[in-house]
Each structure stands twice: as C-alpha cells, then as structure tokens.
N, C-alpha and C positions, 0 to 999 in steps of 0.2 A: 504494500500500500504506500509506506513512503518511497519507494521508488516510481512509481505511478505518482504520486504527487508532485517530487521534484520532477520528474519529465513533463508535465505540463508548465509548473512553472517555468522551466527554462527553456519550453514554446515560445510563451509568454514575452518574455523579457527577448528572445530569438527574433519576434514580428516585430515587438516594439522596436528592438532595435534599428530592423530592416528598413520600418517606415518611415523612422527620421533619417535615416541615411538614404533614402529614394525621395527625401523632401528637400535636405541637402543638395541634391544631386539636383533636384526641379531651380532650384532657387542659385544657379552657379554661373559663373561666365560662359560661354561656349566658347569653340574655334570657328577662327576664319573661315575655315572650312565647312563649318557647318550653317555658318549664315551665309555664304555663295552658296550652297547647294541648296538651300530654301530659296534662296532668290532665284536662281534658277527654274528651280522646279515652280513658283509661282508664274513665273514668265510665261511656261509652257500652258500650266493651266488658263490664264488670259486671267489674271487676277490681279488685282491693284498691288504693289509692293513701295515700300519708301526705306530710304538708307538716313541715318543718322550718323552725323560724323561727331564727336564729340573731342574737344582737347583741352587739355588742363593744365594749366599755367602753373608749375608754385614757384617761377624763380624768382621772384619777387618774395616770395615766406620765405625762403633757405637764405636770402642776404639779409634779414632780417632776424630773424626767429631758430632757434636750436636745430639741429636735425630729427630730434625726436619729436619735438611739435610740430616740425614738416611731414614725420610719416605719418603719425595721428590724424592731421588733415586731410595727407592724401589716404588715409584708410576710411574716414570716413565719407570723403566724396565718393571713394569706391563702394561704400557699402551703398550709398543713394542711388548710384546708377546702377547698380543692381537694381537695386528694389524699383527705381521707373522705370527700368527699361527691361527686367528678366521674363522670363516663357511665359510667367502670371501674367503678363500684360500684352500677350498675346504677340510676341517676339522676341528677340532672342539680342545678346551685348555681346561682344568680345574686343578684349586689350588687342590694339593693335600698334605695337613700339611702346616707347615708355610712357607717352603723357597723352595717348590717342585712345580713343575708342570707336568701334562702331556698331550701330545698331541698325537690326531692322526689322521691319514689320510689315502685318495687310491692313493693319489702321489706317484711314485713309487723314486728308490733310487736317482735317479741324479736329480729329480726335488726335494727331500728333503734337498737333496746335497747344492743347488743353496740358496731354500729356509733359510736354516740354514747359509749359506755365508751371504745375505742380512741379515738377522737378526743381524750377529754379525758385517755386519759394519755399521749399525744402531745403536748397540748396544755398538762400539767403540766411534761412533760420542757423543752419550749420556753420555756416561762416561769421553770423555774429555771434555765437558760441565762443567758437575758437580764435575770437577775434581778429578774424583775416577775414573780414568782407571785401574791405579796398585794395586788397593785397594777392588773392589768390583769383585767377584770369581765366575763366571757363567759358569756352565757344561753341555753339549748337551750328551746327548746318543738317540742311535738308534736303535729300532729292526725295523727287516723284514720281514713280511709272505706274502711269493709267495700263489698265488690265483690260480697258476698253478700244486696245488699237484695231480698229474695223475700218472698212473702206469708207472713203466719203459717202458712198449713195448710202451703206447702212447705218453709218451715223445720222446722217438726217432724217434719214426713215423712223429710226428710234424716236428722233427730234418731233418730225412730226405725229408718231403715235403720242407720246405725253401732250400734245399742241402746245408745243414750246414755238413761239417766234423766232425768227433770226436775231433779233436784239435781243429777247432772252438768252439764247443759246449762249450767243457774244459776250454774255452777264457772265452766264454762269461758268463758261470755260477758264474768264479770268485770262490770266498772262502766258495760257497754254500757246503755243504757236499753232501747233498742227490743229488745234480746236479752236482758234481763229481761223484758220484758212478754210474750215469744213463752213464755220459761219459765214464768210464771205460769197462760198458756193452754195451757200440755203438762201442767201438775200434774193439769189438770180431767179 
C-alpha cells in the first residue's frame, strides 16, 4: 500500500512538474529560425503577417550606471518583450545580435498598434523604476504583409461586394501603394 501510495505521489509531482516546464517552454524566446519559417508558411497560406524589429539602447546606462544595474535593466526589458511579444500573444520574439530583437505575428496593424502602446507603457513604468527612462533608447519598427495579394479585378470585386466606393477603398488602404493603385483602377 505504501508503495502504491508513493507511486502516485511521484505521478503527481512527475505532471506537475512536466506542466510548468511545457509553460516555460510556451512562454521563451524562439529562433530565427523559427519565426522565418512561420512567416513563410503564412505567406503561402495568403494570411496577413507583420515583422517587429525591436533595438535596445543601454549605452547610455553603462556610461552612467554600474554594470550590474545595466544587466538588471536589460533583464528586465527582456522579460517585457517577452511577455508582449511571446506565442500568448499570438506570435513569436527572438534575440537577434546583442541589442536587437525581432518579432512576428498574424495580428494585423491596429492590434500591433495597441500591442506596441502597452509594451511601451510597461516599458515607461520599468524604466522609471530603474530610473533610466531618459537614459535607456528603445526602437519599434514595423512591416506589413497583407495576406490579401489578389489581382486587381479581385480586389475590386471584393471592393464592390462590401459596396465600398473608390474613395472608401483609397481610405481604407491608407499608404499601401499597391492598394492605391487597385483604387485608382476602381475610380475608372
């Protein structure tokens, strides 16, 4: 009987442990590797994808501030872009060089928009923490690839089933080029 007992307890603590180590695992950097082969593979499905470049400034902390309050800061900017940018949020980070990162995702612009808001005032609140707001130099860039690349006639076909006008359409593309040029050939 107690060996029947302790064998289930050490199921127990066996799953337990598995689970936080497969939630570690959920919640980690990826490789390069692995966010080009999702961007790829979204390309092929015809699905929206956007890249995040992210770069982090501390040489400004390190002529200032000790080395061990320079990794502190950068550990925990690391842990923030985890947490905005890892698989929970429906994409994927990975360090690329020393002070770069990049992310990506099917989030389309306005939820990257939002996304990237919350980050930086997470990432305001942590830096007046650590009192390096003015001090440590964090850049976001953005691409966009629509999942919608279809010919002109079937972009406007779409156009016209929602009864989107031409000057709607022109709205709504924004500063896309090639969804301008589809609008200019809907005006006709």
């Amino acid at each position: 009987i107690c060996l029947f007992i302790g064998g289930g307890v050490a199921l127990f603590f066996m799953a337990r442990g598995l689970k936080s180590s497969n939630e570690e695992e959920e919640n980690s950097f990826s490789t390069v590797s692995k966010i080009e082969s999702s961007f790829n593979k979204s390309g092929k499905l015809r699905e929206r994808r956007s890249m995040l470049y992210i770069n982090v400034s501390l040489e400004n902390h390190r002529s200032l501030y000790s080395d061990a309050e320079t990794a502190k800061v950068y550990n925990d900017v690391k842990a923030l872009l985890l947490d905005s940018f890892s698989p929970l949020k429906n994409g994927f980070i990975s360090p690329y060089g020393e002070s770069t990162y990049i992310a990506y995702s099917t989030l389309n612009k306005e939820e990257i928009r939002k996304l990237a808001d919350e980050f930086n005032a997470a990432l305001n609140k942590c830096l007046t923490i650590n009192n390096a707001l003015n001090v440590v130099e964090v850049r976001i860039g953005a691409s966009f690839v629509s999942g919608t690349d279809v010919s002109f006639d079937a972009a406007i076909s779409r156009a016209k089933d929602r009864l989107i006008s031409p000057d709607a359409y022109l709205l709504e593309v924004g500063n896309d080029f090639r969804g301008k040029q589809i609008a200019r050939v809907y005006e006709r």
